[in-house]
ZADOLO-883603 format. One record per residue (C-alpha): residue in one letter; x, y, z. Coordinates in steps of 0.001 Angstrom, whole numbers, padded with zeros to 6 digits, always signed. Layout:
BEGIN
AXYZ...
END
This chain:
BEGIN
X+000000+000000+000000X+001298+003175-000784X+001386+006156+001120X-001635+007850-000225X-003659+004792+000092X-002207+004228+003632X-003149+008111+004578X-006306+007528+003259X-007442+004592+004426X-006036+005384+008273X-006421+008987+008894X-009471+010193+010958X-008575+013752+011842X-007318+016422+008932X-005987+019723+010072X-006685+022248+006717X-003828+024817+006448X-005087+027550+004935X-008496+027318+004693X-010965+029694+003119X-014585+030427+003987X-015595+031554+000490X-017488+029495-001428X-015585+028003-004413X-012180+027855-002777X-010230+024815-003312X-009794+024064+000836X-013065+024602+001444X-014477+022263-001697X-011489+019941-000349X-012484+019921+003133X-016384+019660+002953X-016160+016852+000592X-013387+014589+003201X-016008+015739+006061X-018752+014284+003794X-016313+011308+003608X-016527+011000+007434X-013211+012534+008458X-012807+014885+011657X-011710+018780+009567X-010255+021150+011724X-009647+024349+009640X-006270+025808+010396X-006322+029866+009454X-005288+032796+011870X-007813+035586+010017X-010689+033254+010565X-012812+032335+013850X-014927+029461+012377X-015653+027669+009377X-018540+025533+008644X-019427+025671+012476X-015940+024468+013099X-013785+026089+015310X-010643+027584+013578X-007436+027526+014703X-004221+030037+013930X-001623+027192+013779X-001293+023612+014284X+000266+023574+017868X-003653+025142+018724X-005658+022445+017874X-006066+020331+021388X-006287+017401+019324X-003929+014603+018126X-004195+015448+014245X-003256+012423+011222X-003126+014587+008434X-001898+018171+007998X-003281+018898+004326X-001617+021960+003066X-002947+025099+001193X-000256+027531+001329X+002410+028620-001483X+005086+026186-001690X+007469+028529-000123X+005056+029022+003112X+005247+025292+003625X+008421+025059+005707X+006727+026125+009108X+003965+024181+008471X+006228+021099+008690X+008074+021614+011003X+004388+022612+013406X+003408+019384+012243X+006552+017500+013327X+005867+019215+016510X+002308+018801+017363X+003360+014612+016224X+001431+014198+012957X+000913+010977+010930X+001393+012349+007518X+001539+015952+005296X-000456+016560+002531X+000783+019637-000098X-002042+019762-002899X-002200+020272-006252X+000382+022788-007096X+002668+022494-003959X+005910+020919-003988X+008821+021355-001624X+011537+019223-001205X+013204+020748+001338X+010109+020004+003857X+009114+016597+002446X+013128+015568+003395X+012589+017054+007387X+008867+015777+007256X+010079+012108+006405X+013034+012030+008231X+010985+012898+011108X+008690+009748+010148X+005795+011190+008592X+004531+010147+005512X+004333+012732+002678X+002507+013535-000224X+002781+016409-002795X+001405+017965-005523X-001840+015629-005169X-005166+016532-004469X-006721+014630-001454X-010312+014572-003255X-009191+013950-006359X-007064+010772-004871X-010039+009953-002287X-012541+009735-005533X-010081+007514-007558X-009324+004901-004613X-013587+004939-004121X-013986+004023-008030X-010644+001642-008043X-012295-000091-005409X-010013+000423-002530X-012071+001846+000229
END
């Protein structure tokens, strides 16, 4: 099983980096359609105070929480601290969608042990594993 199957199949709780309130945005299409799925969202966004009745949070080491996934929304040169928060707060995996690739924090985010995914989108790779079958 690969990683993204793995992440997939395991996680329960996804902390959203990033997330928007306005309709049409990818993180909040993203993260209503994975809460649909059945997975705990916790937005993750300092300008915001809630998000589809969620509480919001300004940065990972907020959320009171254990978390599985941090998916990421943020330009690939924002990503660094996100990592490393998630290394810190003991995450399962990172997530940088469609779009978002940086080495630098994939190499500290697995040699830390957590898995890692980039340039993917979680729907998109959600959808395909439902229609191959897989979950």
């Amino acid at each position: 099983m690969d990683d993204i199957e793995k992440i997939i199949k395991e996680a329960k709780t996804i902390a959203v980096v990033g997330m928007s309130s306005k309709l049409g945005r990818p993180s909040l299409t993203v993260a209503s359609y994975l809460r649909g799925q059945g997975y705990r969202i916790i937005p993750v966004n300092p300008t915001l105070q809630d998000v589809c009745g969620e509480r919001c949070y300004p940065d990972l080491t907020s959320i009171p929480e254990g978390i599985d996934v941090v998916d990421i929304f943020r330009r690939a040169e924002d990503v660094m601290p996100v990592v490393e928060e998630a290394i810190r707060v003991g995450a399962k995996a990172v997530w940088m969608q469609e779009g978002i690739m940086n080495q630098e924090a994939a190499k500290k985010a697995r040699e830390a042990g957590l898995m890692v995914v980039m340039d993917k989108c979680m729907l998109k790779e959600h959808a395909r594993l439902r229609r191959e079958g897989k979950i």
